[in-house]
C-alpha positions as CSV (number, residue, x, y, z in Angstrom):
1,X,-46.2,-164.8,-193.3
2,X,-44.2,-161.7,-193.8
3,X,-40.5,-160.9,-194.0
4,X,-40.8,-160.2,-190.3
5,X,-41.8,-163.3,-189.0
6,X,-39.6,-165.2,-191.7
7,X,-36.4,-163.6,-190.1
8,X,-37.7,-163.8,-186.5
9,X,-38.4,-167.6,-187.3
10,X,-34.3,-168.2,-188.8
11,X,-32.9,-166.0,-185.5
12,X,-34.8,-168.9,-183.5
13,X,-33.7,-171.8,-185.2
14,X,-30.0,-170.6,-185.2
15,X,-30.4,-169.8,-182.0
16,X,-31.7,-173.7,-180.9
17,X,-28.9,-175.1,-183.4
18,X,-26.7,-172.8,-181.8
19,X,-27.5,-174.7,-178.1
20,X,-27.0,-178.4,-179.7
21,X,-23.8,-177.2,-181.1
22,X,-24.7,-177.3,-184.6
23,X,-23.5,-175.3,-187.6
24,X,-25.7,-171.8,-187.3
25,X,-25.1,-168.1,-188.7
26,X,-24.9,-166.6,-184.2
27,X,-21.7,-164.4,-183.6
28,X,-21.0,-164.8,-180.3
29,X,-19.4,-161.9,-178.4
30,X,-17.1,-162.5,-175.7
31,X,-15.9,-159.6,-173.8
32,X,-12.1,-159.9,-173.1
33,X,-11.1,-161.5,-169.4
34,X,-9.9,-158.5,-167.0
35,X,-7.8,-159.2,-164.4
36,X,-9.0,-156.8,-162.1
37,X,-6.6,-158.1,-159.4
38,X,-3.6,-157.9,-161.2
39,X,-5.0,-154.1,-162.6
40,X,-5.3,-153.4,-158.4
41,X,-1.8,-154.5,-157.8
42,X,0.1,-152.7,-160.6
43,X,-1.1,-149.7,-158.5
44,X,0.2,-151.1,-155.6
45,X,-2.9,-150.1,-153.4
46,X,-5.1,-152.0,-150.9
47,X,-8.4,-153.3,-152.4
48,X,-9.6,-150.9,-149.4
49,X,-7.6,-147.6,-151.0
50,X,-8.4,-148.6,-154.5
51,X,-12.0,-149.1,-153.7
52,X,-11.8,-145.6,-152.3
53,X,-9.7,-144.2,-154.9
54,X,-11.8,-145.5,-158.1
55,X,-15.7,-144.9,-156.5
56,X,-15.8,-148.7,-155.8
57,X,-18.0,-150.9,-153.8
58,X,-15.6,-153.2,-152.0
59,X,-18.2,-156.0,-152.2
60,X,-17.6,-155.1,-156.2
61,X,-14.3,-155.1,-156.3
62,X,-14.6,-158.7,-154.0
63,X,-16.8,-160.3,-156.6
64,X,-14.6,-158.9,-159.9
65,X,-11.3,-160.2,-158.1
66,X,-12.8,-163.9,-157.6
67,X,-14.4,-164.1,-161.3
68,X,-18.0,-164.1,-159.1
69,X,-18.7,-160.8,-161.8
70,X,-17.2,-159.0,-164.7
71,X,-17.3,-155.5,-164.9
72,X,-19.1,-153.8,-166.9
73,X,-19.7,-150.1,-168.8
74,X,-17.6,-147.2,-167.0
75,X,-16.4,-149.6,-164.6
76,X,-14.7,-151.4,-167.4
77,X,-13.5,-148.4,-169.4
78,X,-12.0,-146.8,-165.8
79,X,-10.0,-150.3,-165.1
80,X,-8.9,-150.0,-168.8
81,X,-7.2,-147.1,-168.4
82,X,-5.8,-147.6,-164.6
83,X,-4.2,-150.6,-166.6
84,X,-3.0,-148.5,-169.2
85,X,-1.7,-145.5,-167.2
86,X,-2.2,-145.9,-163.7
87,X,-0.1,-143.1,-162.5
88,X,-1.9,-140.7,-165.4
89,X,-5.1,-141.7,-163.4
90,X,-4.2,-141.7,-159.9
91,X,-2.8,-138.2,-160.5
92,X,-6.3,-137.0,-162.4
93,X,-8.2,-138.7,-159.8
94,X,-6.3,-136.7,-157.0
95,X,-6.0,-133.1,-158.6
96,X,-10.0,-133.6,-158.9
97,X,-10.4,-134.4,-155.0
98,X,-8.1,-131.0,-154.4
99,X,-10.6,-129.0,-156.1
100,X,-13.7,-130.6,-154.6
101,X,-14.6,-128.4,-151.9
């Protein structure tokens, strides 16, 4: 067998020693919690007007406050920076909806 198969064949075994628990060579990723509740009330807005604000289904937004899904992509980076700078948002997000004809 080649090179190929020989790596293929250890990613599979760590992998199964990985599900008993056993000593393997997987990094696991785990993407930081967001509270995307808490993120909502620091801007002190409905989930009705945030959903509104942001582009957000309200079904979403349902599911991401009760841990039912975790954002992901742009939705992630967008509830980032609403954390970060909610006002610097809010403010961008308004000034674009003045221009939008």
């Amino acid at each position: 067998m080649g090179k190929a198969s020989d790596e293929i064949h250890a990613g599979l075994q760590d992998a199964l020693n990985h599900e008993k628990g056993k000593k393997n060579g997987v990094v696991e990723h785990k993407p930081r919690h967001v509270d995307v509740k808490a993120i909502r009330e620091k801007t002190g807005m409905s989930q009705q007007r945030f959903c509104a604000t942001f582009g957000i289904s309200l079904g979403t937004l349902r599911h991401w406050e009760q841990g039912l899904r975790t954002p992901r992509g742009t939705a992630l980076v967008l509830l980032k920076v609403v954390d970060k700078n909610p006002k610097a948002v809010i403010e961008a997000v308004a000034e674009q909806a003045k221009s939008t004809p």
